[in-house]
C-alpha positions in Angstrom: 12.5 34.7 -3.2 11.3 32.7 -5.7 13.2 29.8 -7.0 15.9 30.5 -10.0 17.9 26.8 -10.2 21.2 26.9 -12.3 21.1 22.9 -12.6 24.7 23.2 -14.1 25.6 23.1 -10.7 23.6 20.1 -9.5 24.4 16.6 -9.2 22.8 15.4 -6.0 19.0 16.3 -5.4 17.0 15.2 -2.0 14.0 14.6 -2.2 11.3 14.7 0.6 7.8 12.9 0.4 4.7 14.0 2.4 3.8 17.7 1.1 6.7 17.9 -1.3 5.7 14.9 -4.0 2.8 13.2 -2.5 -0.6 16.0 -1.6 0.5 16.0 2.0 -4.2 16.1 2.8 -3.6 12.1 3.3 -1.5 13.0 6.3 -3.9 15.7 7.4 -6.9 13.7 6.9 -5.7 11.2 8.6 -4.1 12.5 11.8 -6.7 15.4 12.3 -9.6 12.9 11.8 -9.3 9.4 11.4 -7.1 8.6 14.5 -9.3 11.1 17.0 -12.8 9.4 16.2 -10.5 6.1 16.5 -9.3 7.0 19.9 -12.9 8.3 20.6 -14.9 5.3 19.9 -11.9 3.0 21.7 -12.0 5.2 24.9 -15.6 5.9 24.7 -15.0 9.9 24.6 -16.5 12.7 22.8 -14.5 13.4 19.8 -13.8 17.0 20.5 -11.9 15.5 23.8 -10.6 13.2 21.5 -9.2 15.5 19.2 -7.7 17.9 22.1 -5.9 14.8 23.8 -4.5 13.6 20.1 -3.7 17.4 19.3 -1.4 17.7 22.6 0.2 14.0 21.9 1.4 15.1 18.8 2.5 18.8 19.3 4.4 17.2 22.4 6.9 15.1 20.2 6.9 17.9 17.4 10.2 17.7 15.6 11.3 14.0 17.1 11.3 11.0 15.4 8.7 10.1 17.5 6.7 12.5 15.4 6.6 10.5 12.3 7.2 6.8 14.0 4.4 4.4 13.9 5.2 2.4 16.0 5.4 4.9 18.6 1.6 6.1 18.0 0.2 2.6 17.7 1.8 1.8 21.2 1.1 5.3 23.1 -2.3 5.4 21.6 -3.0 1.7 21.5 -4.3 2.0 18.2 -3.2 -0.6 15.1 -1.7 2.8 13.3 -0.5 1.4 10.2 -3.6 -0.9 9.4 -6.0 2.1 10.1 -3.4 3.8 7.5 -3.6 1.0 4.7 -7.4 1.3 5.2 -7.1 4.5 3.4 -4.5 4.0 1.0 -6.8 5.3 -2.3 -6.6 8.5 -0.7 -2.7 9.2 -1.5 -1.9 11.3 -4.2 1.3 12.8 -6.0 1.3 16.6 -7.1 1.1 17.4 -10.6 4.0 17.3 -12.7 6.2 14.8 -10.1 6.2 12.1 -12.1 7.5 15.1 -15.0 10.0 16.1 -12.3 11.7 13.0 -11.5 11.5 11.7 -15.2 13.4 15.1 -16.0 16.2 14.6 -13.2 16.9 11.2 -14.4 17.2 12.0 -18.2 20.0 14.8 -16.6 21.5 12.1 -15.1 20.7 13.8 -11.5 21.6 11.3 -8.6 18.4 11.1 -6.9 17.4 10.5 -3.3 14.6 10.4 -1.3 15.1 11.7 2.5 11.7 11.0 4.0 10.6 11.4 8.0 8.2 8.7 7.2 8.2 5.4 8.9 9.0 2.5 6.8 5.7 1.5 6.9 3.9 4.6 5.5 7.1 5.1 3.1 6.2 1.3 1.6 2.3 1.9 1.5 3.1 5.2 -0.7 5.5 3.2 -2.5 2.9 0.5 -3.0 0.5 3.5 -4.6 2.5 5.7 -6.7 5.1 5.5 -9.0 7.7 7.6 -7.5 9.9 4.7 -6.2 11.3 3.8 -9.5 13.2 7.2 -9.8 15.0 7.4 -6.8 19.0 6.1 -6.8 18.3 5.4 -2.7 15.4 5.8 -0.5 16.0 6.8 2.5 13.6 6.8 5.8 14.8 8.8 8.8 14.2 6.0 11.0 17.0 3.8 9.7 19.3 5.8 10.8 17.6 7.3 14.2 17.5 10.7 13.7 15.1 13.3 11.7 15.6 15.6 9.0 15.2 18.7 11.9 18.8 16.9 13.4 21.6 18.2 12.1 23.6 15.3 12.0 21.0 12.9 9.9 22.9 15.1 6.6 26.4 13.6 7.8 25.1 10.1 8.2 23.4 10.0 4.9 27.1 10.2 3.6 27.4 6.7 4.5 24.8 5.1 2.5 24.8 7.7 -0.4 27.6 9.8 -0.5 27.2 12.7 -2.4 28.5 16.7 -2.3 27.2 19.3 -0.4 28.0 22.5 -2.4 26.8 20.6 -5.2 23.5 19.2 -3.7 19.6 20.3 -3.9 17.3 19.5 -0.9 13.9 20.0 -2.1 11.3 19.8 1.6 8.1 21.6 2.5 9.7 21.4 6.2 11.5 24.7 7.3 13.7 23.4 10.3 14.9 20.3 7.8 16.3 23.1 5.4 17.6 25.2 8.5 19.9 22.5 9.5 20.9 21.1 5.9 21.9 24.7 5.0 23.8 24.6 8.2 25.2 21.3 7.3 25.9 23.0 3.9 23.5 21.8 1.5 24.2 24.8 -1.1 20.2 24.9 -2.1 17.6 24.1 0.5 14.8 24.8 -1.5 10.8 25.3 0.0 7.9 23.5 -1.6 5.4 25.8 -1.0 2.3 23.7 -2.3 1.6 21.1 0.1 -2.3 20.2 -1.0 -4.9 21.9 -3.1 -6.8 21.3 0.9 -4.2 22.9 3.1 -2.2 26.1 2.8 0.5 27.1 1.3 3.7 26.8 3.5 5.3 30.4 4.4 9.0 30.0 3.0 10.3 32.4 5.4 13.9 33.1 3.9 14.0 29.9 2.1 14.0 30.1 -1.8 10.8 28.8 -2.9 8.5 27.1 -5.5 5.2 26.2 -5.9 4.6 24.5 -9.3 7.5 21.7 -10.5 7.4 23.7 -13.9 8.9 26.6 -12.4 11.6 24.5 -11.6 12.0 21.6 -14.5 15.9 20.6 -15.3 16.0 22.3 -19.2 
């Protein structure tokens, strides 16, 4: 179903990054291409044997924090991951009508928070090329507390360094399994961003409610 927000009801949003605000092709791009002829031209293989070796790394930590952790990749692949990263930093983008968005939520007075899977050293190159940053009450990365958004239990720790209300609280992610367990935390609206890139498609929403376009779902 597609999204119908009643932001009388809203104080708290969470906010993810890659695919939800920022045009999650950087990623893509990145993973699927840059680091396989990396590996390739380090180990001296083709880059279709590359690609299958990088593929199954990858889709063997798949909902980890190893997943999203640099610092994992840079030593299991012994590549320098987050310079090969900065490398392409005029490549990141945020989706139309973000910067609209998050201007809106903070004229409503919305306590805003971003909950991002994204190692600290991604989350501060994107910081370093957008203008999100300066809307966002907290920012928080996964990795400082150890656990990612697919983990249940990230939602309760969260509490500690920005305490905010449940029932009262929108979680707005592109990533199914983090708004399968924040609904079962009881986040009252786990809400899909369906448009990750004009490059990639559109996430299936499953039974999530759903968006595509941040005017279909501006504070009024």
């Amino acid at each position: 179903m597609s999204a119908h927000l009643d932001w009388s009801k809203i104080d708290t949003v969470l906010l993810d990054m890659d695919g939800t605000l920022l045009d999650l092709h950087f990623d893509w791009h990145f993973w699927m291409e840059v680091i396989p002829q990396a590996y390739a031209d380090k180990n001296q293989l083709s880059l279709a044997a590359a690609k299958k070796i990088i593929h199954e790394k990858i889709h063997s930590q798949t909902g980890t924090l190893n997943w999203y952790c640099l610092d994992y990749w840079t030593e299991t692949l012994t590549l320098p991951i987050a310079e090969l990263k900065r490398e392409l930093k005029h490549q990141i983008k945020v989706h139309p009508e973000v910067m609209d968005f998050l201007a809106q939520l903070k004229a409503h007075n919305k306590h805003v928070i971003m909950v991002t899977n994204a190692h600290r050293d991604s989350l501060v190159l994107k910081l370093e090329m957008t203008e999100i940053g300066d809307y966002f009450d907290t920012i928080i990365s996964s990795h400082d507390i150890g656990l990612p958004k697919e983990n249940i239990k990230l939602w309760s720790e969260i509490q500690a360094i920005a305490p905010y209300t449940p029932e009262r609280t929108l979680l707005i992610d592109d990533n199914l399994q983090a708004l399968q367990s924040a609904k079962e935390y009881g986040i009252a609206y786990p809400l899909c961003a369906t448009f990750i890139s004009p490059k990639l498609d559109k996430i299936d929403p499953k039974e999530f409610a759903y968006f595509e376009r941040y005017a279909e779902i501006m504070p009024n």
